[in-house]
C-alpha positions, 0 to 999 in steps of 0.5 A, spaced: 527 891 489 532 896 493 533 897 501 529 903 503 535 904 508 541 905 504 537 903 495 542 898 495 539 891 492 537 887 498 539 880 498 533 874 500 535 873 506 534 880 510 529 882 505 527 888 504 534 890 506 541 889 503 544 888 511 543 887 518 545 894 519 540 897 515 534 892 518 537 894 526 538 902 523 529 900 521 528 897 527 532 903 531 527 907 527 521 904 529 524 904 536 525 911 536 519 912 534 522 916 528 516 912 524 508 912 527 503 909 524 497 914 524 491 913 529 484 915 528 483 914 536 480 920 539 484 925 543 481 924 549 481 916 548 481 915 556 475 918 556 472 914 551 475 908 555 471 909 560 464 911 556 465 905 553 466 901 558 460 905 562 456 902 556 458 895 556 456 895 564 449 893 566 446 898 571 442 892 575 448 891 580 444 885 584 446 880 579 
């Protein structure tokens, strides 16, 4: 397996890297936010929260 940073071959240890750098340079990317994972959320995922949390409201107040 080559490290997805710089290809070199990974050692065991750090896997999937070949160095402490290359796994920080990774990490400096996820930090970044260079890397995203991709999200199905609505755009308008406030107004889905609240209509969600309408829904799961009971409308007797009294209990």
């Amino acid at each position: 397996m080559s490290c997805p940073i710089c290809g070199k071959e990974t050692k065991p240890e750090l896997r999937p890297f070949c160095s402490k750098r290359c796994a920080d340079v990774d990490l400096g990317r996820w930090l970044s936010g260079s890397y995203a994972v991709p999200s199905e959320d609505p755009d308008d995922i406030e107004a889905a929260l609240e209509a969600s949390e309408r829904a799961d409201t009971p409308d007797d107040k009294l209990h």
